[in-house]
C-alpha positions, 0 to 999 in steps of 0.5 A: 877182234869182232864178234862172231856171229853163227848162223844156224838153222834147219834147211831152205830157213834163208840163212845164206839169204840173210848171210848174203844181205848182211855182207851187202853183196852174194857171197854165198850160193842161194836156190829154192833146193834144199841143202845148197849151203855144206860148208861152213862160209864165213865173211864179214858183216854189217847193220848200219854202223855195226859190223862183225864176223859171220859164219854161214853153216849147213842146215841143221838135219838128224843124221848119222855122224858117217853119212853126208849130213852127219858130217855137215851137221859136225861142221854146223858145230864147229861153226857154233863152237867158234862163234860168240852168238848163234842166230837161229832162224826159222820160217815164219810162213812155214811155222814151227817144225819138230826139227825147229824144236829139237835144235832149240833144245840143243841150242838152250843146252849149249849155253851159247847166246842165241837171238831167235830170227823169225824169216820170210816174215812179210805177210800177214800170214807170217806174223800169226805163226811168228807167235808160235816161236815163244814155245821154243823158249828162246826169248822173244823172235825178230821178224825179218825178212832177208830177201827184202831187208825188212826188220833189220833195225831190229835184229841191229838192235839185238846185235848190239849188246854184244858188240863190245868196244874192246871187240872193235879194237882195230888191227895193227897197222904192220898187219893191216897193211899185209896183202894176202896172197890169194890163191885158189884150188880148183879141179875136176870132181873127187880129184882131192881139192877139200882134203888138201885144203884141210892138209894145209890148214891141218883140220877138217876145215872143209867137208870131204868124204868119197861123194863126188860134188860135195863142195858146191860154193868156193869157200875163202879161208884167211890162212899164213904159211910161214908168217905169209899172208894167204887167203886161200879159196877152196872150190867146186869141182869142174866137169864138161859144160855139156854134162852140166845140166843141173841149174845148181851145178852151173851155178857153182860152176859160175861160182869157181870161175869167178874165185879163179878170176879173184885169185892170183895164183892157181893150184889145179889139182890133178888125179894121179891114178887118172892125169891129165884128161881133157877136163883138166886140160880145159881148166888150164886153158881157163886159168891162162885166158884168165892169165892167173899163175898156175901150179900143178899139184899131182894128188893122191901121190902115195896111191903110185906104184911107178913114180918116175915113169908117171912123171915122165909122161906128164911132163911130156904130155904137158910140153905138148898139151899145154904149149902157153905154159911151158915150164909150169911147176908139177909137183907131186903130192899127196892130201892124205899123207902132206907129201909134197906141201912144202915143195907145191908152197914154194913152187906157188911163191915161185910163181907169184914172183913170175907173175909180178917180175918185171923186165926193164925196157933197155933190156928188152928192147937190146933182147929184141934187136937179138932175136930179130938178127937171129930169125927176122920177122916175115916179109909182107909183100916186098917189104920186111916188117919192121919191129921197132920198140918194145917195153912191158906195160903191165904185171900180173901177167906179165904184159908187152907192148911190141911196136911194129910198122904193119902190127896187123901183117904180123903173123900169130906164129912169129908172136909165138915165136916172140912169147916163147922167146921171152919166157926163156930168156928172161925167166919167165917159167909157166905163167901167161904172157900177153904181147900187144901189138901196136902201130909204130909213129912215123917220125916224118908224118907231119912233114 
């Protein structure tokens, strides 16, 4: 395994700027707003040929262990707990603060290596304050710059002590060659996305609590559910575009449709007390213009008091309200309890088999002889249009070509027609279907 690198420190220092210029590409959210960062996010990084596991972590504040920054200070732990060496960054322009020195303090206590990195060193300015950091008792600062780049030979320098051979073993190759399932939970705000997560990985992975909007970035986790590989991606909470006003909130926003746009399958996690407004309806609609499998996962389950009559009327909202996706799995949970895991699991497996299934041509093209004898296309004209040949072009979603003597004359209705059809009578439940359509050749045009 490779060795693990916290990054630690006390608000606005550049820790996810730093992360981000180690991974080699914005993995995590950056802005001049103090506090961005409340999860813990973790990737892979690298200096030149040397490369390790990092985790990016909160900023580092003097709280109470009930309020926000309390629990994000208990995740910053977690993160230092887990690592193999902390790198504690500091603001060179700003100089040393009483929290710079408390956290040295802390650090020195915990016996953890830590390598001290003195950030936004670019001026002049910066290097006389840079000195200040010998007080901290941390041994001698690497000054850098993440922004930039600068000071990276150094820090690679550093770094390298730790980096053991026997850290860089690499991976089996019947491991190595497993493809996660990646799968992404998205939502409204405070609609239980975080508390399921730490539900499914059974610890307080991800930071929750009754504020709405705690998480900000989308968060991945490499995860196994009954020896499947699964690489599961907590996000941001979604509301209307027009009530978006705040830049780091459409940020995070931009953030949570870009993991849906990565991901395969899709939990959308509903509010049982408050199912199926028109937020969620919008966040569905995005997932099948993205064409992602998507499950629904009725939360907060054990809250219900009349359990049938709930179910009865999603299930007739949804036939309605959601006429792409006939036949998408709902399945009642609870993160509190873990009522419901298994069944929203299997029904996620379910749907990851549907998004990749594919129909063989012979049987398609003798199913759509069928269905034109059942209900013919349209006549345009005086002329009946004519569907000649079908075959599926792509997986994930499933995806057909239809051929057809006038494909523009063909009206969306009978394509409908033609997409419910398919998913009824080849098993194809609650995942999009795209249908093509495309200029028969005729055989005597060059005649």
């Amino acid at each position: 395994m490779s060795v693990t690198v916290a990054i630690i420190g006390r608000p606005n220092v550049g820790k996810s700027t730093l992360f981000n210029r180690l991974a080699g590409r914005p993995l995590a959210l950056v802005d001049d707003t103090p506090g961005v960062t409340r999860d813990r996010r973790e990737g892979e990084g690298r200096i030149a040929d040397l490369r390790f596991h990092m985790i990016d972590t909160a900023g580092l504040e003097e709280a109470a262990p009930e309020t926000l920054g309390g629990r994000m200070r208990a995740q910053t732990e977690s993160a230092l707990a887990e690592a193999d060496v902390a790198l504690f960054i500091i603001d060179a322009r700003a100089g040393l603060t009483p929290l710079d020195r408390d956290f040295a303090r802390w650090l020195r206590r915990g016996g953890k290596p830590v390598i001290l990195v003195a950030n936004k060193a670019e001026g002049r300015q910066a290097i006389a304050q840079t000195d200040e950091a010998y007080a901290l008792g941390l041994g001698d600062p690497v000054s850098l710059s993440a922004q930039h780049g600068e000071g990276l030979a150094e820090l690679y320098e550093r770094l390298q002590p730790y980096i053991a051979e026997a850290d860089e073993a690499e991976t089996p190759a019947e491991l190595a060659e497993e493809k996660p399932l990646q799968l992404a939970i998205v939502g409204r705000p405070n609609v239980g996305k975080s508390t399921l997560v730490n539900r499914f990985l059974g610890e307080d992975r991800m930071l929750t609590g009754p504020e709405p909007g705690i998480t900000r970035d989308a968060i991945a986790i490499d995860w196994r559910w009954r020896d499947r590989a699964i690489r599961l991606v907590d996000t941001a909470g979604l509301r209307r575009r027009s009530r978006v006003e705040d830049r780091l909130e459409r940020l995070s926003s931009a953030d949570t449709r870009r993991a849906v746009g990565f991901a395969g399958t899709v939990i959308l996690v509903l509010d049982a007390l408050q199912p199926l407004e028109r937020q969620d309806l919008t966040i569905a609609n995005m997932v099948a213009e993205e064409g992602r499998a998507l499950v629904l996962a009725l939360n907060k389950w054990d809250a219900v008091t009349e359990r049938e009559a709930v179910l009865k009327r999603m299930r007739e909202r949804l036939e309605t309200a959601l006429p792409q996706l006939q036949g998408v799995p709902l399945v009642p949970v609870s993160g509190l309890t873990g009522r419901g895991l298994d069944a929203l699991m299997q029904a996620v497996f379910a749907a990851d088999a549907v998004w990749n299934r594919r129909v063989p041509t012979p049987a398609l093209n003798r199913w759509l002889a069928r269905i034109q004898e059942r209900h013919p296309p349209p006549l345009v004209g005086a002329r009946r249009l004519r569907l000649r040949y079908m075959t599926q072009v792509n997986t994930r979603p499933p995806s057909f070509a239809l051929f057809a003597s006038r494909p523009g004359e063909l009206p969306e209705s009978y394509r409908r027609y033609l997409v419910n059809a398919l998913r009824q009578d080849f098993d194809l439940p609650g995942t999009p279907i795209r249908v093509m359509l495309r200029k028969g050749d005729n055989p005597y045009a060059g005649d």
